[in-house]
C-alpha positions as CSV (number, residue, x, y, z in Angstrom):
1,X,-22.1,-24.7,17.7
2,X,-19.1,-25.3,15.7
3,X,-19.9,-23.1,13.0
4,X,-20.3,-20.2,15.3
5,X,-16.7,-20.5,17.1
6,X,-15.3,-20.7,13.5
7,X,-16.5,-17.5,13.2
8,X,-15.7,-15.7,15.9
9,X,-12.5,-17.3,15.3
10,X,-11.9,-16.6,11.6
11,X,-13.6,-12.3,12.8
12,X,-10.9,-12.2,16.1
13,X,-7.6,-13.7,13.7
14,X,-8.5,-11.0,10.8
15,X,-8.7,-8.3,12.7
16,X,-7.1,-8.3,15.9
17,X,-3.8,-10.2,14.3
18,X,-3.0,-8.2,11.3
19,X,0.3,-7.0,12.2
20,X,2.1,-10.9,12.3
21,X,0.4,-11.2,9.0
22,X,2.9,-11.9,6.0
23,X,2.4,-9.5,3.1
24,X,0.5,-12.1,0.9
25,X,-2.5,-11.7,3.3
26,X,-2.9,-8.3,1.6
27,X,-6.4,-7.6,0.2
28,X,-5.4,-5.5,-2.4
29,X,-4.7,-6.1,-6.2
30,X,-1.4,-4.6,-7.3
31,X,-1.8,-1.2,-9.9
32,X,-1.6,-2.0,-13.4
33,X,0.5,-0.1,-15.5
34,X,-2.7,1.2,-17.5
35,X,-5.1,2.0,-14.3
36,X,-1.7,4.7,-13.4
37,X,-1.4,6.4,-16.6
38,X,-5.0,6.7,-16.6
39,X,-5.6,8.5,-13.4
40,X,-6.5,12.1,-12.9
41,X,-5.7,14.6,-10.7
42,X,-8.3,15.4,-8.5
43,X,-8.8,18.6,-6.7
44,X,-7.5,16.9,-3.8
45,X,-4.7,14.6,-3.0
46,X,-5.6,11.2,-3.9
47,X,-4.2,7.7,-2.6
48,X,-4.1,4.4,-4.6
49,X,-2.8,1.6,-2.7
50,X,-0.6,-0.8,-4.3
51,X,-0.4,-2.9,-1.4
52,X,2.0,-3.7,1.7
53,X,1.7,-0.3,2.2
54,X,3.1,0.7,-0.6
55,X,0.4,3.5,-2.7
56,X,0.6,6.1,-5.2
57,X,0.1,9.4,-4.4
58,X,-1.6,12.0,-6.9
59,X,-1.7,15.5,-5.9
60,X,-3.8,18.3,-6.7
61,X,-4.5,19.9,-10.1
62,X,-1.8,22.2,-10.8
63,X,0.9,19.4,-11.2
64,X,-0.9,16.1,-11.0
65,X,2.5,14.6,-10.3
66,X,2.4,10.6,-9.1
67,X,4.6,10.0,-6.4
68,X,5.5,6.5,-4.8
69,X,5.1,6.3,-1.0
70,X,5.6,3.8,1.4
71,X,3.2,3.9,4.6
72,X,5.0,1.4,7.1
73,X,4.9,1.6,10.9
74,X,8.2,1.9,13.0
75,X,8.9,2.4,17.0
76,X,4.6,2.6,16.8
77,X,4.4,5.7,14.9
78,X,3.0,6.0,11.4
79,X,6.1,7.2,8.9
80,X,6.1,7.6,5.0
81,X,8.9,6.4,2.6
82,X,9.7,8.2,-0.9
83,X,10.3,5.8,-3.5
84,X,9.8,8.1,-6.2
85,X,7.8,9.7,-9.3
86,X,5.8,7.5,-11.5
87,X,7.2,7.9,-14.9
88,X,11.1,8.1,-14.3
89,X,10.7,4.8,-11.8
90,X,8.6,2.0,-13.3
91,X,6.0,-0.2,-10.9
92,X,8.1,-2.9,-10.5
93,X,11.1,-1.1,-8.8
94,X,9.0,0.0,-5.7
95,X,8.0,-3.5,-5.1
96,X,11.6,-4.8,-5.0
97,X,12.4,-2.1,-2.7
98,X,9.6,-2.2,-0.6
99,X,10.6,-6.1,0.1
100,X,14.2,-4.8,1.2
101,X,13.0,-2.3,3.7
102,X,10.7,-4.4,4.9
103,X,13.9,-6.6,5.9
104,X,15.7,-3.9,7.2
105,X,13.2,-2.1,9.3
């Protein structure tokens, strides 16, 4: 009987809690250096999360450029930081400044 509350426990604190979550509870690993140099443009706009909201953004073909973006929620609507484009600002940068906004939102 135990093992059964545990789960519903463990399902309901996952998933219905998220948002008093600290940043550590993220699931995602952090990009590597490598796994961004060696993406391609796509067609489409394509996403690679970084975590804590913060992703890389790769547009379409043409320009292929790899923009930094923060995804963070504020008054309960979804808004998007720039943090800028891959090459000129380095992986680590982003990840300070997503700590300090974090703070100040």
């Amino acid at each position: 009987m135990s093992v059964g509350i545990r789960l519903i426990c463990w399902y309901f604190c996952w998933y219905f809690n998220r948002e008093s979550a600290p940043l550590e509870w993220d699931t995602n690993m952090p990009l590597s250096d490598a796994t961004v140099r060696g993406a391609k443009p796509a067609t489409t706009l394509r996403k690679l999360s970084d975590g804590g909201g913060l992703y890389l953004l790769i547009t379409p073909k043409p320009t292929g450029s790899k923009l930094l973006r923060l995804a963070y929620r504020f008054g309960g609507k979804q808004k998007t930081l720039a943090l800028g484009i891959y090459p000129a600002v380095s992986l680590s940068q982003p990840r300070i400044l997503v700590s300090t906004a974090v703070c100040t939102l």
